[in-house]
C-alpha positions in Angstrom: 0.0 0.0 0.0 1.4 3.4 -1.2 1.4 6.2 1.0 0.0 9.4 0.3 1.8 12.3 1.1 0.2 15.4 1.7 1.3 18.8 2.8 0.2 20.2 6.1 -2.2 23.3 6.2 -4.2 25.5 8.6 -6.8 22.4 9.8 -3.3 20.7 10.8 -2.7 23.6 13.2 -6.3 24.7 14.1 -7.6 24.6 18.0 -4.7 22.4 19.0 -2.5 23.3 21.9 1.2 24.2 21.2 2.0 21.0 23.2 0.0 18.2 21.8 1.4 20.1 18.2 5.1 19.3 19.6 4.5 16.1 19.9 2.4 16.0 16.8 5.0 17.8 14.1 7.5 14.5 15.5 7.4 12.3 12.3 6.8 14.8 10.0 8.8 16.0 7.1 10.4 19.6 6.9 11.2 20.3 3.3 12.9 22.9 1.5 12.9 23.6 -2.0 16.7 24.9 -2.6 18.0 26.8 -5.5 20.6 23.6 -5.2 18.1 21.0 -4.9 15.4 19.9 -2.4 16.2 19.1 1.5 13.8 16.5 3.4 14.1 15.6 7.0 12.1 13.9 9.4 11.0 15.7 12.3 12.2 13.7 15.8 12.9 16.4 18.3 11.0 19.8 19.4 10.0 21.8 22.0 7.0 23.9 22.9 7.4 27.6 23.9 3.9 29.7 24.7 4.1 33.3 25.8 2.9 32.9 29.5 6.4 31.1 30.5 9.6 32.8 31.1 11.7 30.8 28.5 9.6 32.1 25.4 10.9 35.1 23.6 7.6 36.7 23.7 7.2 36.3 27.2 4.0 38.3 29.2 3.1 39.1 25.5 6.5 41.4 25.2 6.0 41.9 21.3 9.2 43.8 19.5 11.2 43.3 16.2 12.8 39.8 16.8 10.0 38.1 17.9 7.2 39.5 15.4 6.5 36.1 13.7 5.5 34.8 16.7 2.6 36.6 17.0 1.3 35.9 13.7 -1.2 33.1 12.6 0.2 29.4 12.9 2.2 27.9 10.0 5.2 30.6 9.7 8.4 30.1 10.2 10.3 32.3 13.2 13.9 32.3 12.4 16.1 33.8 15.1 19.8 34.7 15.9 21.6 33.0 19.3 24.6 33.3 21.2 25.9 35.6 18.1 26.4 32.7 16.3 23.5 30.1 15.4 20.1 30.6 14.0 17.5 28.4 15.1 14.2 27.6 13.4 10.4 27.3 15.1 7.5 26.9 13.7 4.8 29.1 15.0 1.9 27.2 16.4 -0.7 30.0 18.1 -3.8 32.1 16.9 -3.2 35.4 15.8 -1.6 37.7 18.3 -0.9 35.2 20.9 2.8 34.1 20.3 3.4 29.7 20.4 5.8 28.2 18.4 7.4 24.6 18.7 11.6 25.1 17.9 12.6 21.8 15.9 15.6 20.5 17.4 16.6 17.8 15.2 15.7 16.3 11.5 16.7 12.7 10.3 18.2 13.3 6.4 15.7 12.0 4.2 16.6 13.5 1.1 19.3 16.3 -0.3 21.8 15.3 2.1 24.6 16.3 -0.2 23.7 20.0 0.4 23.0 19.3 3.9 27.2 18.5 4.2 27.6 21.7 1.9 25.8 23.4 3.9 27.3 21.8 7.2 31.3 22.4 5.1 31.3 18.9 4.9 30.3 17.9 8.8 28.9 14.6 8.5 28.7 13.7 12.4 25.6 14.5 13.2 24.4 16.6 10.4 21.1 18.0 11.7 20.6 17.0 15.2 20.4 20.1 17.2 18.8 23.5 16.1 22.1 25.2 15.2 22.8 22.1 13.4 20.1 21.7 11.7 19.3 25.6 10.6 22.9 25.2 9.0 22.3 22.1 7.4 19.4 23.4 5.7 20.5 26.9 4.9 17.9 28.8 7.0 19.4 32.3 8.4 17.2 36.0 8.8 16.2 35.9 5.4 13.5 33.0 5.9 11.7 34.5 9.0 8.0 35.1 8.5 8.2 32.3 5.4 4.7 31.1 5.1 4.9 27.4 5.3 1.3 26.6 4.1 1.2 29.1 1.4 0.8 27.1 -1.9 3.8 28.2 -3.5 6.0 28.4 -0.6 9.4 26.6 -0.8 9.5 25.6 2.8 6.8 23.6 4.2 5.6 20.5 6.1 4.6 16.9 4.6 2.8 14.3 6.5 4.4 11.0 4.8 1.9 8.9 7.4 5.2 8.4 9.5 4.2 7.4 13.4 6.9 7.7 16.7 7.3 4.1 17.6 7.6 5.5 21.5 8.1 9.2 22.3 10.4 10.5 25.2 8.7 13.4 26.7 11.2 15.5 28.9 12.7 18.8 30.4 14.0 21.4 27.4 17.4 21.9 26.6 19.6 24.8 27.0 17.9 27.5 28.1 18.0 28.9 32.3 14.4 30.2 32.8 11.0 27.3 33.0 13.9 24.6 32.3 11.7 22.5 34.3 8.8 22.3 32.3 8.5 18.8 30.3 8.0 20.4 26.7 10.7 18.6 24.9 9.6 16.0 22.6 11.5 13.2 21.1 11.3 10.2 19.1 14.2 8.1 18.0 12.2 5.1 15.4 9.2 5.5 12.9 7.2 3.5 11.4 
């Protein structure tokens, strides 16, 4: 039996909570259409960020320049600069004007992994599997924030390949100092 493959839209995101989307986007496929070729990776790491904990860049509803995309309509992409030296990539999950996003930490190389090491200057150990990592791999900097991912003739966007976590490990996020306690990191090693 075949698998269709579809591409995500608005219904995907509609009236679900930022959290249960998390664990949801595991298993899906983040896809870029590059000058170079296309780039496909399997979703199996995120984390949740909502603007009523500390952690989130928009937190208490604190709206500026950096954090814009994060109070638009779910399905952009928010592209921001760390540390002065990685971008990471999130994929804004909320209604209008209330800022949610889920960061994707990690992608399995499905496809266009060639560009991925271009990309990466030839960095094969784990290629995409952190969100520095895997904003390099893919090319993403400044330039793709706001993208509209379920636009119909956007270049980045999600596919649902019917992929399913064979067990998900739900724990504490990753390197950040404020609400690190919160269990909003999502991972999944196997599909099936």
């Amino acid at each position: 039996m075949k698998t269709v493959i579809k591409r995500l839209n608005l219904a995907f995101f509609d009236k679900q909570p930022t959290l249960e989307l998390a664990r949801l986007l595991l298993g899906k496929v983040l896809v870029y259409q590059t000058p170079a070729g296309t780039i496909k990776g399997i979703i199996n790491e995120t984390e949740a960020y909502t603007q009523d904990e500390e952690s989130c860049h928009a937190f208490g509803g604190r709206r500026g320049k950096r954090n814009e995309v994060m109070f638009w309509r779910a399905g952009h992409l928010y592209v921001y600069f760390t540390y002065g030296m990685h971008y990471c990539i999130n994929i804004v999950t909320g209604p209008e004007n209330w800022a949610e996003a889920v960061l994707i930490r990690s992608v399995i190389p499905l496809e266009g992994r060639e560009i991925m090491l271009l990309n990466r200057k030839g960095r094969a150990k784990n290629l995409s599997d952190g969100p520095a990592k895997l904003a390099m791999a893919y090319g993403f900097d400044k330039t793709h924030n706001g993208l509209d991912l379920l636009s119909s003739d956007a270049v980045v966007y999600l596919e649902d390949q019917g992929l399913q976590a064979k067990k998900i490990i739900q724990s504490e996020r990753i390197g950040i100092s404020r609400a690190r306690n919160l269990p909003w990191r999502f991972e999944a090693k196997e599909f099936f």
